[in-house]
C-alpha positions as CSV (number, residue, x, y, z in Angstrom):
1,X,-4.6,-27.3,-3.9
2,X,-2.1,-30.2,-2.6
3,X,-2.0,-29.8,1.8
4,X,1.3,-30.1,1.5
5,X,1.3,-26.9,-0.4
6,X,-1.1,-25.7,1.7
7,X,1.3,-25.6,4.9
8,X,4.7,-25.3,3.2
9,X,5.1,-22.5,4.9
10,X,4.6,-24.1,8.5
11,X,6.6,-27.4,6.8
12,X,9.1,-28.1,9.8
13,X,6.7,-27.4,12.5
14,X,4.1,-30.2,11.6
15,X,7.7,-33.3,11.8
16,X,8.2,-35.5,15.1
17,X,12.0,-36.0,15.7
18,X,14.0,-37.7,18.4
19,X,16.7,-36.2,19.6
20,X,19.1,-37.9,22.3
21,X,20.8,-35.7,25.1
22,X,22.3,-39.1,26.4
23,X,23.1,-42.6,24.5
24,X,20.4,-44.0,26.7
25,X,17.8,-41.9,27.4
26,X,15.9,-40.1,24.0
27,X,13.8,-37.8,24.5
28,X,11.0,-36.7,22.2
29,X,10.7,-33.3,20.4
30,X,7.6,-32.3,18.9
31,X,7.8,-29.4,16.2
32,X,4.6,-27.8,17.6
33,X,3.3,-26.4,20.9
34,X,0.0,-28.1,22.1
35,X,0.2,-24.7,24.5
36,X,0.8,-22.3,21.1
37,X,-3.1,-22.5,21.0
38,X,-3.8,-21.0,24.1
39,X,-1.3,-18.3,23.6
40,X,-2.9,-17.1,20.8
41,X,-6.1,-17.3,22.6
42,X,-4.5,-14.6,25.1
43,X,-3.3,-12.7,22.8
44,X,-6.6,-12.2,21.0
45,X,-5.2,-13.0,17.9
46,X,-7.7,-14.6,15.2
47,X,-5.2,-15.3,13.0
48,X,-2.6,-17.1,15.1
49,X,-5.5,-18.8,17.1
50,X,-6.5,-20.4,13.4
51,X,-2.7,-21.2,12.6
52,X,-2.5,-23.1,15.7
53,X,-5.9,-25.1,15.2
54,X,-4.7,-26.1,11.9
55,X,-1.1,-27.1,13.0
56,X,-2.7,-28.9,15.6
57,X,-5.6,-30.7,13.7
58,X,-2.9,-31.8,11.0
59,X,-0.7,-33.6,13.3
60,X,-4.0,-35.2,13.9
61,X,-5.4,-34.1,17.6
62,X,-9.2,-34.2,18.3
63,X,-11.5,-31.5,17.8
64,X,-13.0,-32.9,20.8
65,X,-9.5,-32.6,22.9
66,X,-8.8,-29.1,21.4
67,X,-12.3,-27.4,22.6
68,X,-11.1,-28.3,25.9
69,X,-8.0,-26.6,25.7
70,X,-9.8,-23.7,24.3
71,X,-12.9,-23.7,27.0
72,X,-10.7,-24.4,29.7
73,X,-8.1,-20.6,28.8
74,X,-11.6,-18.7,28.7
75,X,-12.5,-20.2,31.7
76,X,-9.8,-19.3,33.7
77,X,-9.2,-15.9,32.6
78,X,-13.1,-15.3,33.2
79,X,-12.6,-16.5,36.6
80,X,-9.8,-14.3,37.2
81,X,-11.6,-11.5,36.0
82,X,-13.9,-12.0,38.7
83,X,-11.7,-12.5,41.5
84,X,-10.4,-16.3,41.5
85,X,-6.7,-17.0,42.7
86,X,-4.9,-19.8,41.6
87,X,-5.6,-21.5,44.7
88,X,-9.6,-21.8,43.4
89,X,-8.8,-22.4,39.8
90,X,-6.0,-25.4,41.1
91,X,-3.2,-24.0,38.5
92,X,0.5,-23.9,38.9
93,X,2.1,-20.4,39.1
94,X,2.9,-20.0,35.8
95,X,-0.2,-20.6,33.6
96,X,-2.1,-18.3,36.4
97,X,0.2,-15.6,35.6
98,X,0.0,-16.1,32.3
99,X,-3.7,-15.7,32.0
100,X,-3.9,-13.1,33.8
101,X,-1.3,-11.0,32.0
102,X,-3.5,-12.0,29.1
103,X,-6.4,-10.2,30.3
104,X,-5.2,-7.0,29.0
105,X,-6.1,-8.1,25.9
106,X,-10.0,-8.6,26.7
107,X,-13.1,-7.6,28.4
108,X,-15.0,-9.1,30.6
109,X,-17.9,-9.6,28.7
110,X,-16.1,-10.8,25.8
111,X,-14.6,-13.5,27.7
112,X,-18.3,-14.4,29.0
113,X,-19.6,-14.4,25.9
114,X,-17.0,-16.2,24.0
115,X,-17.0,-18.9,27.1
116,X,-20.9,-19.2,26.4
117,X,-20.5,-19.9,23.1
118,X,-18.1,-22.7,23.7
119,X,-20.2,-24.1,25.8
120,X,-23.0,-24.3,23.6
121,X,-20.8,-25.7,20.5
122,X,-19.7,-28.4,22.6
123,X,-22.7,-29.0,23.8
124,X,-24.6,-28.8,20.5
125,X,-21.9,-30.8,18.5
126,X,-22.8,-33.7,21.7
127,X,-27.2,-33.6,21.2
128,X,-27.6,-32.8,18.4
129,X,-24.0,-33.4,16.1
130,X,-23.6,-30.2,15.0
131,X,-19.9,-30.4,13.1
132,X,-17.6,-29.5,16.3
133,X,-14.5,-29.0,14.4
134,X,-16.0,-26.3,11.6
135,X,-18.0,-24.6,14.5
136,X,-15.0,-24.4,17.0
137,X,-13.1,-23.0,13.3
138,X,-15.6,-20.6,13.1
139,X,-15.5,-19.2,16.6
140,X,-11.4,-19.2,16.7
141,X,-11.6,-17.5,13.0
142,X,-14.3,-14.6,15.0
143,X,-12.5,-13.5,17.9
C-alpha cells in the first residue's frame, strides 16, 4: 500500500504553509501539534497516542526526540501523583494543570510502570540498539 494512501485521511495535517498576518513579518504554521502527542498520552488513548507518533514520525521528527516528549508527560504526572508542585517540576501554569487534570485518566502504578518501561527502551535502544522507534510503537500501541 502507497503512504500516501496510507494517511489520506490525515492528508492536510502532515503540509507546512506560511501564512502572513503582516506584509513583513510571516509567520509559520505547521499542520500538526508536536503537543497532540502528549495529549493523547493524558487521555490514555492508544489509538490517538499511535495517530500522533505516526503524524509526527512522517513529517520526519526523531524517535529519539519523541521518547522524550513521551518520558518526560509520564514523569510529570507521576510526580504529581506523589505530591510535586509545579514549582519542583519547573513547569509553566498551564502544562502543570494540564497533567494533572490528566491524572483522572490513570493510576499510579500505571504511570510507574509505564515510566519504567520507557526508561528501559531508551535505555536499551542506547547499550544494546534495540530498534527505539518499533519499541516506543509498541508501548504507545499498549497503553
Amino acid at each position: 500500500m502507497d503512504q500516501k494512501n496510507l494517511f489520506k485521511e490525515y492528508e492536510g495535517d502532515f503540509n507546512q504553509e506560511e501564512t502572513s498576518g503582516q506584509k513583513e513579518k510571516k509567520e509559520r504554521v505547521f499542520g500538526y501539534s508536536p503537543f497532540a502527542l502528549q495529549d493523547a498520552l493524558g487521555e490514555k488513548s492508544a489509538k490517538k497516542a499511535w495517530i500522533e507518533y505516526e503524524k509526527l514520525r512522517f513529517v520526519g521528527i526523531d524517535e529519539e526526540e519523541l521518547i522524550y516528549k513521551v518520558i518526560s508527560k509520564i514523569r510529570d504526572m507521576t510526580s504529581i501523583i506523589m505530591g510535586a508542585n509545579k514549582e519542583d517540576l519547573n513547569l509553566k501554569d498551564y502544562p502543570y494543570n494540564k497533567s494533572k487534570k490528566d491524572l483522572k485518566n490513570w493510576k499510579e502504578e500505571e504511570l510507574k510502570n509505564l515510566y519504567t518501561k520507557l526508561v528501559e527502551i531508551y535505555h536499551n535502544s542506547r547499550i544494546k540498539g534495540d530498534d527505539l522507534d518499533m519499541a516506543l510503537e509498541k508501548t504507545l500501541l499498549s497503553i
